[in-house]
C-alpha positions in Angstrom: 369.1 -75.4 -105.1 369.4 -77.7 -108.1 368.3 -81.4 -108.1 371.2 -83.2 -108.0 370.9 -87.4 -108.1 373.1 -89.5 -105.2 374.7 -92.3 -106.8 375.5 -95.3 -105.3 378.3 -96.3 -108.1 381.1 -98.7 -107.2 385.0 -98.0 -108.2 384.3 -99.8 -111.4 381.8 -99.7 -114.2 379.6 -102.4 -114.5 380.5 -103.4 -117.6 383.9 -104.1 -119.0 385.8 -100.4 -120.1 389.5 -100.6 -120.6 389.1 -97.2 -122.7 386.7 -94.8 -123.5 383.5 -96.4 -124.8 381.7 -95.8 -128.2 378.3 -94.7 -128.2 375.8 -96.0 -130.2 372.3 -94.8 -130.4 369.5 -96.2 -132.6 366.2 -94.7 -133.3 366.0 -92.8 -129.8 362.7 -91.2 -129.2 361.0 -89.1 -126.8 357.2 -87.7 -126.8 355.2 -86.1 -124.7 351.7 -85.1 -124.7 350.8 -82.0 -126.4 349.9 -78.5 -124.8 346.0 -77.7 -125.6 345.6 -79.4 -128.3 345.3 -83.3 -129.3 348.1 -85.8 -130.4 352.0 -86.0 -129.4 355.1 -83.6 -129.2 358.3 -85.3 -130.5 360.8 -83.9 -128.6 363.7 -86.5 -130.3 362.8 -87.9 -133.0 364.1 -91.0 -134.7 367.9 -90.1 -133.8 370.7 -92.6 -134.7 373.9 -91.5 -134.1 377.4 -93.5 -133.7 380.2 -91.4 -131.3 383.8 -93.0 -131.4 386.0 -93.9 -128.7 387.8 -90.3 -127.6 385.7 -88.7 -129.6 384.2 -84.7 -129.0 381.5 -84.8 -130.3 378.8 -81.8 -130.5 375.0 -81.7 -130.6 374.4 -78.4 -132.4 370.8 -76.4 -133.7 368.7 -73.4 -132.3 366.8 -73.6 -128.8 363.9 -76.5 -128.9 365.7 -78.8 -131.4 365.8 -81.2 -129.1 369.7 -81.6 -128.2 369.5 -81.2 -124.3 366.7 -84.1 -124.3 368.8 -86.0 -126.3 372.2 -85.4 -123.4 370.0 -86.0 -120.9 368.5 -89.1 -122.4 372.1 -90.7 -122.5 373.0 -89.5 -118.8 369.8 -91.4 -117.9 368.0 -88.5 -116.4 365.1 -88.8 -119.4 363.6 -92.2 -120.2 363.4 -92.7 -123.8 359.9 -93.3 -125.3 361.4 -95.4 -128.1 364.7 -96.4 -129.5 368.5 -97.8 -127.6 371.1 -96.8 -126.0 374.6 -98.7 -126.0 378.2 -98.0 -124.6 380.3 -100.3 -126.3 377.3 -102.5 -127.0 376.0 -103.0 -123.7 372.7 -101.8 -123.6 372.1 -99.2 -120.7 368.7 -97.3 -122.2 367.1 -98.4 -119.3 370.1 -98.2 -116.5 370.0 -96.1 -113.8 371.8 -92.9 -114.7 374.3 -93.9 -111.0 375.2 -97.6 -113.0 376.4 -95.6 -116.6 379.9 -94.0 -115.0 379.3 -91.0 -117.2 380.3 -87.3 -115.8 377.5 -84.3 -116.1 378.5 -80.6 -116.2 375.7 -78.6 -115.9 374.8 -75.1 -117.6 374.0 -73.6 -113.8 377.0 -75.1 -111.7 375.1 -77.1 -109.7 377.5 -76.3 -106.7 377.0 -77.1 -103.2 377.0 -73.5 -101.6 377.8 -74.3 -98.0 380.6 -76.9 -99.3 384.3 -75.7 -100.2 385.7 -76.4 -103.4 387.6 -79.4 -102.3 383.9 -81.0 -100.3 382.0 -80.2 -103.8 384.7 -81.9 -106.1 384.9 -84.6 -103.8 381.6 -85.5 -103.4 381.2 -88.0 -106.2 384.2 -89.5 -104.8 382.3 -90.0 -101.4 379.6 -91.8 -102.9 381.7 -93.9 -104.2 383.7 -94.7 -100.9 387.0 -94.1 -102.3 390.0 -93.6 -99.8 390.6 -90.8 -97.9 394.7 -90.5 -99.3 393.6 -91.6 -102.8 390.4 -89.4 -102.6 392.8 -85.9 -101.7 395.3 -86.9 -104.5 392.7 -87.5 -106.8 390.7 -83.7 -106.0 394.2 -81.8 -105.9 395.0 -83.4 -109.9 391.6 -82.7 -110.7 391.7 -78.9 -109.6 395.1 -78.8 -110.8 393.8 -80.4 -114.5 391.1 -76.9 -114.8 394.4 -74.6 -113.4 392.1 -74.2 -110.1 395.0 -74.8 -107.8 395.0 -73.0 -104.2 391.1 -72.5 -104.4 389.9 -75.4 -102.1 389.3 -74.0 -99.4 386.8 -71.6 -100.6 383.3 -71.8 -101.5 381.2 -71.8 -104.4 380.2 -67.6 -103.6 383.9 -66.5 -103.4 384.7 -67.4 -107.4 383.6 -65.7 -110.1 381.2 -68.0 -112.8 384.7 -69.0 -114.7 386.2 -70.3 -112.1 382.9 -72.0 -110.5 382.5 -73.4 -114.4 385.8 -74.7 -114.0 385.2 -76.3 -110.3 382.0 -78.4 -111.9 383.8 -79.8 -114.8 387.1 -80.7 -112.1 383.8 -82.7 -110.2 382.8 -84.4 -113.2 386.7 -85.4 -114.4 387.3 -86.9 -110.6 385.6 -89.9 -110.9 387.0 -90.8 -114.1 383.8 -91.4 -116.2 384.1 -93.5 -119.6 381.5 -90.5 -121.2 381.7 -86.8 -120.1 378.3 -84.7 -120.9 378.6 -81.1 -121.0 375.2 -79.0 -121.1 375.9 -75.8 -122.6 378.5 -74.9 -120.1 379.8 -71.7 -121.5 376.3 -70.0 -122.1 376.5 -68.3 -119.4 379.9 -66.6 -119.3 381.3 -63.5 -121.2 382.4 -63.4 -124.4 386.0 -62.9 -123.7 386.6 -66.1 -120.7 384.6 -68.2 -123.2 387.3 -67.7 -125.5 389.5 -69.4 -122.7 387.7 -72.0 -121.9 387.1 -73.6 -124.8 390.6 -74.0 -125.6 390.8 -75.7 -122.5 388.1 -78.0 -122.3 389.0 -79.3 -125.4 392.6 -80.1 -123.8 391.3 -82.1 -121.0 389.2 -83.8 -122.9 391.7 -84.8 -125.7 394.5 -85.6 -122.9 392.3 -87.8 -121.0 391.2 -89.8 -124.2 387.4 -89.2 -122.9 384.4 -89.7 -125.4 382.6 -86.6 -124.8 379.1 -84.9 -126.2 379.0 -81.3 -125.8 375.7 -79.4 -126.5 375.3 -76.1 -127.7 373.5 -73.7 -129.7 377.0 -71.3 -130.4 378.3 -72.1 -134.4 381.5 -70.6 -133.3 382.2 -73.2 -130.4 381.2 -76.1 -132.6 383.6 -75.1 -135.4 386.2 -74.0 -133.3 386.1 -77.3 -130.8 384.6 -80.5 -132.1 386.1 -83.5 -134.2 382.6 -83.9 -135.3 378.8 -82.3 -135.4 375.0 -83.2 -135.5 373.3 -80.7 -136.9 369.5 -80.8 -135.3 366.3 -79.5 -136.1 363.1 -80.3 -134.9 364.2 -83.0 -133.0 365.9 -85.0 -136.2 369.5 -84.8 -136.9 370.0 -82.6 -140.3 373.4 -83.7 -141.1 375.8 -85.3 -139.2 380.0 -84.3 -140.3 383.3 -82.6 -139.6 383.1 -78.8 -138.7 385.0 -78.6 -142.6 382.5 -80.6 -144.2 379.2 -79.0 -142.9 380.7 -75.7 -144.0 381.9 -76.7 -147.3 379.2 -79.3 -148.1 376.4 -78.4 -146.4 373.2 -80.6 -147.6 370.7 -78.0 -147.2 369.7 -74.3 -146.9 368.9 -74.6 -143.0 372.6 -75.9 -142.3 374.6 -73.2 -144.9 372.6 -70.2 -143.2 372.9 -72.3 -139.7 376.6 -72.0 -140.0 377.1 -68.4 -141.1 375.6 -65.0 -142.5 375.1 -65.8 -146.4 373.4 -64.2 -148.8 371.6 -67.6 -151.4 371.5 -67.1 -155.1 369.8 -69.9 -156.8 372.4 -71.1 -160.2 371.8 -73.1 -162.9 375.5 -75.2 -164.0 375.6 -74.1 -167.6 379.3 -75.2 -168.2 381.7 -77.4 -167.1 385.6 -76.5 -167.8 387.7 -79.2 -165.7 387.2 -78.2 -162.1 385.4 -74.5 -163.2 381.9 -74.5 -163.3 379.8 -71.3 -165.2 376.6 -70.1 -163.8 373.6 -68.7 -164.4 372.2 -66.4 -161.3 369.5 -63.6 -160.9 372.8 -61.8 -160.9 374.2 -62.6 -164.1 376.4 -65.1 -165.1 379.6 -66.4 -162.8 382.5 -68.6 -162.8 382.9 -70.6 -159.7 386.0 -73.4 -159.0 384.9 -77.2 -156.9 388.0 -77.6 -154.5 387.1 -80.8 -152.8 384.2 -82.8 -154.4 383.7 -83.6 -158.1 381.9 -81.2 -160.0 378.1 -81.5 -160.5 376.6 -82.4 -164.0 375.5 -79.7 -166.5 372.1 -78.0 -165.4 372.3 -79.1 -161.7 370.4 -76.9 -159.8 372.7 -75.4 -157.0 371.9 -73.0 -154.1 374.7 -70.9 -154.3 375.5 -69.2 -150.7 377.8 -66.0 -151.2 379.0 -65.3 -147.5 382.1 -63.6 -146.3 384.4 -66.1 -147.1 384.4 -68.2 -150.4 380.8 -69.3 -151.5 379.3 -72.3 -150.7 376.5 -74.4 -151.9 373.6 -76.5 -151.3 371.8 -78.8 -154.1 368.4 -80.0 -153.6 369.7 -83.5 -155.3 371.1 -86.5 -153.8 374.9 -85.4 -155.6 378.0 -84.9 -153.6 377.9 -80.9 -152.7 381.0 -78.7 -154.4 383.1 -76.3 -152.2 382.4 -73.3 -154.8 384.5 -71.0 -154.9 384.0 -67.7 -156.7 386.5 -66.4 -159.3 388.2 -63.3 -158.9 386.7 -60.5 -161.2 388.4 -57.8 -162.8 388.8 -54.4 -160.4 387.5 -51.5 -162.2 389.7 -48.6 -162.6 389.1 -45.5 -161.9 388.4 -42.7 -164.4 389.7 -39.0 -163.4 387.6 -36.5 -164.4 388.1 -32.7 -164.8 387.6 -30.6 -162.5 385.4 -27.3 -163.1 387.5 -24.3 -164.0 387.8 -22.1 -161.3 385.0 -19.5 -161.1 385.5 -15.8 -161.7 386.1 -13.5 -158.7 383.4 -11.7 -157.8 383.6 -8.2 -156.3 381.3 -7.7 -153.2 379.3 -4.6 -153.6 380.0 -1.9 -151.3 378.0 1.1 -150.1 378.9 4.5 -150.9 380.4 6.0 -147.9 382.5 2.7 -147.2 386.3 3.7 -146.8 387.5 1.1 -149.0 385.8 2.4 -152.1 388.3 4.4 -154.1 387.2 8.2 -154.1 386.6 9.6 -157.7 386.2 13.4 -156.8 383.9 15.8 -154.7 381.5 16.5 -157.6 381.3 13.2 -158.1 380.6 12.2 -154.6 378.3 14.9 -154.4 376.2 14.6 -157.2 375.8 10.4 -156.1 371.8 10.2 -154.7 371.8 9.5 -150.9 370.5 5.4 -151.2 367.6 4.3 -149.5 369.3 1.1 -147.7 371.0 2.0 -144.4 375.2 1.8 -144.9 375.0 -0.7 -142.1 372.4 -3.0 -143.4 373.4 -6.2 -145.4 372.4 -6.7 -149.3 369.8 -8.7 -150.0 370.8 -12.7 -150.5 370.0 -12.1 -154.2 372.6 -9.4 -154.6 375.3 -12.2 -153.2 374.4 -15.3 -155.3 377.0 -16.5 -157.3 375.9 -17.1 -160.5 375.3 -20.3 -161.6 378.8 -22.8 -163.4 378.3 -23.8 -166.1 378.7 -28.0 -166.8 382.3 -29.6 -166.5 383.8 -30.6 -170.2 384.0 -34.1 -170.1 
């Protein structure tokens, strides 16, 4: 069964929150003691991040970047080595996670089994003795928010891991929290109900005006969901932008081949023509056109990612990063050639007594030497070879 925390939070936040609270975090650490070896593991490190009011927001990179230490650092369920934490500049690093009025949705459910649907959404609203009229109104808009209408009596076992997905965020929306945290909660479903949901999670999210951080390793929820990104790596944020801007601008190799299959040629800017930049590649030389930045200065060195859509690219220098996008080359056109003439029939030999040979005249037919090879039995492969054709005329 998973650990779940019992909150004892009142109807109201503890601080003042007439809408959905900005987050700012500064220099948030965490470290733990290494495995087998001396010195310090830095799970976060050094993070400072500002998430506005309303905002969904996403904590993207590979598994072990640190982004789940970082959620769970602002849910309270980690305390933080070093750095703050602050909703709407009130400093809560250090309060309880049951004080911050934030709503967890967990990658595993976290359902009560032996509850119903209605006792499990509930629950938070329990803890925070809510009444009994207000608490059933406020469970049947919740279910009916995640289209889980007509479900509460069951339990947890009887839904498939959509629908129980959709029962954990309904618990985490019921209590109305200033900051919803959502922990990879599409990992576990197929491809094809993940398609669903994301649509509409972001829905709820954006009608309820709720400041939100969603992790996940998936590129194609990120892009496809958030207003904004952090990119992270090694527990430090990469680069931190709209899903538009990482893809066009990315600031390093790691986020252009983080965001998409590419194939990097390294360019030289030879040439600058208005918005048209010529370069020189291992591949030869190509024309490329900046969209939305202005163009770099003559011999930048650029990282040129060709991928299946329009090439990005990725400088090494503190200059703004150009959208490239690669010119259209001329198609090639194809050459007919002849064809060979066509070969000279060729008369399969026959043996003597065969009835399609054309008779000639008894004297003939009897003066022809009986031949050693059976009537029945096949030539040899030699006899059969076509002869070789001679070259097509070009």
């Amino acid at each position: 069964m998973p650990f779940l925390l019992t909150p004892t939070l009142s109807p109201h936040p503890p601080y003042p929150c007439s809408v959905s609270p900005t987050i700012d975090i500064k220099a948030l650490a965490k470290t733990y003691p290494a495995i087998g070896k001396a010195g310090i593991t830095r799970a976060v490190d050094g993070v400072t991040l500002t998430i506005n009011p309303g905002e969904l927001f996403f904590l993207l990179g590979p598994s072990g970047c640190g982004k789940t230490t970082l959620l769970r650092m602002i849910a309270g369920f980690i305390e933080p080595t070093e750095g703050s934490i602050a909703f709407n500049n009130n400093d809560i690093t250090h309060t309880p996670p049951n004080k911050r009025n934030t709503g967890m949705v967990f990658q595993s459910y976290a359902l009560w089994p032996h509850m119903t649907i209605a006792q499990n959404v509930a629950f938070g609203l329990g803890v925070r003795k809510v009444p009994a009229t207000d608490k059933t109104k406020r469970v049947k808009d919740a279910l009916a928010q995640v289209q889980m209408t007509g479900y509460e009596s069951r339990k947890p076992t009887q839904l498939s891991g959509g629908q129980q997905q959709r029962v954990a965020l309904a618990r985490a929306l019921v209590v109305r929290p200033d900051v919803l945290l959502l922990d990879e909660p599409l990992s576990n479903l197929d491809a094809k109900l993940r398609l669903e949901l994301r649509s509409q999670i972001r829905k709820v999210c954006k009608d309820a005006s709720l400041t939100t951080v969603y992790v996940t390793h998936d590129q194609k929820e990120a892009l496809s969901m958030a207003d904004r990104v952090a990119i992270m790596r090694d527990g430090k944020v990469i680069q931190v932008g709209t899903p538009r801007e990482l893809y066009r601008r990315p600031r390093s190799r790691f986020v252009a081949e983080f965001l998409g299959e590419a194939d990097f040629l390294e360019a030289t800017v030879t040439a600058i023509e208005e918005k048209t930049l010529h370069l020189d590649t291992p591949a030869g030389r190509l024309a490329a056109m900046v969209t939305d930045a202005p163009p770099p200065r003559s011999a930048t060195k650029l990282l040129f990612a060709c991928g299946p859509s329009a090439g990005r690219s990725a400088q090494t220098a503190p200059l703004p990063l150009p959208r490239l996008v690669p010119m259209p080359m001329p198609v090639p056109v194809p050459v007919p050639l002849p064809l060979p003439s066509k070969p000279p029939s060729l008369k399969q030999p026959t043996s003597a007594n065969s009835p399609s040979t054309p008779s000639t005249s008894p004297a003939a037919t009897a003066s022809t030497p009986a031949s050693s090879t059976p009537p029945s039995s096949p030539r040899p492969p030699s006899a059969t070879r076509s002869p070789s054709l001679p070259p097509p005329k070009m």
